[in-house]
C-alpha positions, 0 to 999 in steps of 0.5 A, spaced: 752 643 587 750 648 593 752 655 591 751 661 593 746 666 591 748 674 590 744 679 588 747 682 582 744 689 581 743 693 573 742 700 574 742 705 569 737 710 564 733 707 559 736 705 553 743 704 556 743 696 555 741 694 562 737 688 559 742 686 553 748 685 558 743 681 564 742 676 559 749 676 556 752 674 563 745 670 565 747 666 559 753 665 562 752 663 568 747 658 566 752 655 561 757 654 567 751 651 572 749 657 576 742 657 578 739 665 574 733 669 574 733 675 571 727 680 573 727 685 568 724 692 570 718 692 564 716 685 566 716 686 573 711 692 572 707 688 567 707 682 572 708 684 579 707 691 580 701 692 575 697 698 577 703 702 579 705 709 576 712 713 575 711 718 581 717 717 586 713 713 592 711 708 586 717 708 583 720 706 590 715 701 591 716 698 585 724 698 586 723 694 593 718 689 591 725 687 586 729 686 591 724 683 595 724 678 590 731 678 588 734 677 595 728 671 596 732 667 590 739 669 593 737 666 599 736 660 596 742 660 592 740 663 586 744 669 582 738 674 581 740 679 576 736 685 576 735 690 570 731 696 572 732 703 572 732 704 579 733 711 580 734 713 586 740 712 590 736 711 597 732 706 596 738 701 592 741 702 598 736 699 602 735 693 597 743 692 598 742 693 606 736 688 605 741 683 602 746 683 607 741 682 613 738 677 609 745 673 610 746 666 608 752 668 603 748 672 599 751 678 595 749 685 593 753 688 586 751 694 583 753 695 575 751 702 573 750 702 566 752 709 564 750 714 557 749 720 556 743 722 554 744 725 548 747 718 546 741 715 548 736 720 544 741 718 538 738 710 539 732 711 541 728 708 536 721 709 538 723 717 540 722 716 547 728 721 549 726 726 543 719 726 546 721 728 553 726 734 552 720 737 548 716 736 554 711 731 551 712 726 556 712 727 563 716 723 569 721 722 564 728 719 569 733 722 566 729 728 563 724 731 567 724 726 573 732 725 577 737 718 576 741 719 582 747 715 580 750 710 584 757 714 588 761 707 587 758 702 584 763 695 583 761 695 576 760 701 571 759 699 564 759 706 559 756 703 554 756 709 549 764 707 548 765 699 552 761 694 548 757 688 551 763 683 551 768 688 555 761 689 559 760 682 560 767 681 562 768 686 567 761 683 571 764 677 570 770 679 573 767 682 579 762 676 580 769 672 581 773 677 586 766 677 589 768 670 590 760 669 587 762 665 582 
């Protein structure tokens, strides 16, 4: 079956519920024959981005190396499920315009997970959040360091009140009226 491939793009804060609501929807679309990977933010700067800090210029290479990869399996007819905090706002916004001139029918859908801080410092069992509002860590996104949201994402999942299956269904959703899947 020859399918087209799309990029689908999880932004958000730590803790926010990028990972869990890309595997859910990853789990899905294998179930229903889609060709998916996931790059996961940790894993791509343990694998491929090793060596690269949290400044602004390496935060931004490290986010176009993603999509870099991701617009390659899109291409060949993949959906490419992104989950990384991908910060700031420009460079998203690249990767998306990167996409597009990429063509052979691969997409680009944004799905910001948003939560307040407050929410995420509440979850958060290592006391990352606790740790960067007391100044202890720095280069902290959302803290000490910005999240520019996304101004009109196709999804947005509030995961401090939507749960992973009304997440699940609204990308679900949106890869449909995509006519991605």
């Amino acid at each position: 079956m020859d399918r087209k491939g799309c990029v689908l793009w999880f932004t958000g804060l730590s803790g926010a519920g990028k990972s869990t609501l890309a595997e859910a929807v990853a789990k899905t679309l294998r179930e229903t024959g889609h060709r998916v990977e996931i790059l996961d933010g940790d894993e791509v700067r343990t694998n491929l981005s090793k060596g690269l800090g949290f400044s602004k210029e390496d935060r931004d290479i490290n986010i176009r190396r993603i999509g870099f990869v991701a617009r390659l399996l899109a291409r060949n007819g993949v959906i490419a499920i992104t989950a990384a905090i991908s910060p700031y706002r420009a460079i998203r916004d690249e990767v998306r315009a990167d996409v597009a001139k990429a063509g052979a029918g691969a997409g680009f859908m944004e799905v910001f997970m948003r939560c307040p801080i407050p929410v995420l410092a509440e979850r958060d069992v290592k006391g990352l959040y606790k740790k960067a509002l007391a100044g202890e860590i720095k280069n902290f996104t959302g803290v000490s360091d910005p999240y520019e949201e996304p101004l009109a994402p196709e999804v947005l999942v509030d995961s401090s009140t939507d749960s992973v299956v009304q997440g699940h269904q609204r990308v679900l959703a949106a890869l449909r009226a995509g006519g991605h899947i």
